[in-house]
C-alpha positions as CSV (number, residue, x, y, z in Angstrom):
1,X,64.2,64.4,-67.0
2,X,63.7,61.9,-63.7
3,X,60.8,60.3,-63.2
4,X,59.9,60.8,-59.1
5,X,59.1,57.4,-57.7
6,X,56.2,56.5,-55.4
7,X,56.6,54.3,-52.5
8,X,53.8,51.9,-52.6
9,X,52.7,48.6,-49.9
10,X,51.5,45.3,-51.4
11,X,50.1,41.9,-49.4
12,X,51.5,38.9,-51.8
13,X,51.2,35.4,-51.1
14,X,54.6,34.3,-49.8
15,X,55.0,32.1,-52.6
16,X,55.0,35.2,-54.8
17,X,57.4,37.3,-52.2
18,X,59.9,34.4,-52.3
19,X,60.1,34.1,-56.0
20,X,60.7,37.8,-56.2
21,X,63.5,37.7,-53.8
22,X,65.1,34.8,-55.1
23,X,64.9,36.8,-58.8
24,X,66.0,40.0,-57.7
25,X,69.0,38.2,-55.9
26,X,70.1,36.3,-58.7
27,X,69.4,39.4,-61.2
28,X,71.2,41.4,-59.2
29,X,68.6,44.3,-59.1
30,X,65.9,45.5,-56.3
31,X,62.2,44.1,-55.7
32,X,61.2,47.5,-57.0
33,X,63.2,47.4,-60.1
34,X,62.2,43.9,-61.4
35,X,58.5,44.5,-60.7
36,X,58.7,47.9,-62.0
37,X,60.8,46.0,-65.5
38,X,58.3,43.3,-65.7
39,X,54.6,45.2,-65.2
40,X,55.5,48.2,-67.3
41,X,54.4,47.4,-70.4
42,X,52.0,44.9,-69.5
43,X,50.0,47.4,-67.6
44,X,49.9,50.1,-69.8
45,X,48.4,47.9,-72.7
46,X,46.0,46.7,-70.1
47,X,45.0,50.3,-69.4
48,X,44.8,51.6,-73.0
49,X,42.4,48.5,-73.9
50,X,40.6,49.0,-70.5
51,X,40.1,53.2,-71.4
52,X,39.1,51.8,-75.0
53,X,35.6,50.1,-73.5
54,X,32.7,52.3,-72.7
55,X,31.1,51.9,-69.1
56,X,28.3,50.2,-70.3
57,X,29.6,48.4,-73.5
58,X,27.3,46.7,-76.3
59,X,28.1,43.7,-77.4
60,X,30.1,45.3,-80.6
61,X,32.2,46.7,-77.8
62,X,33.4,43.6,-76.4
63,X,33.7,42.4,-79.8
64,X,36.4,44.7,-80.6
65,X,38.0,44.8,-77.1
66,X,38.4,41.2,-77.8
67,X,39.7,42.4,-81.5
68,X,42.2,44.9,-79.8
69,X,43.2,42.1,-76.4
70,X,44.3,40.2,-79.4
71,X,46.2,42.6,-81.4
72,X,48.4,43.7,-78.0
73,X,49.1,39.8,-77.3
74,X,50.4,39.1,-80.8
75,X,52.3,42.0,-80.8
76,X,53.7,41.3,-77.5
77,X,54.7,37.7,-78.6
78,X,56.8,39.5,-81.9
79,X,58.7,41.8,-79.5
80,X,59.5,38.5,-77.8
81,X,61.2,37.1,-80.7
């Protein structure tokens, strides 16, 4: 099954546009693919710790969002190796 894709508008500091270009040129893939390669995961851990905190979060809260932040960045570091 395909995923349909959005079309989407961003404003980026050129210095951000031009390192995107130059990577997707040497890559050999589009803009769209590269960001879409790179924030994937990222993003969705964000969300799923962001969904995990209550609107108005005690201090035990952010204790174990700050338990969980580090739990996704250590296993994102494994996957790296």
């Amino acid at each position: 099954m395909s995923t349909k894709m959005v079309r989407m508008s961003f404003t980026l500091p050129p210095s951000v546009r031009d390192d995107l270009d130059y990577l997707s040129r040497r890559l050999g893939v589009t803009k769209s693919s590269l960001l879409s390669g790179i924030l994937a995961g990222p993003l969705s851990d964000l969300r799923s710790l962001a969904e995990s905190i209550p609107d108005n979060p005690t201090e035990d809260d952010v204790l174990r969002a700050r338990g969980r932040s580090n739990e996704l960045i250590v296993q994102r570091l494994q996957s790296l190796r």
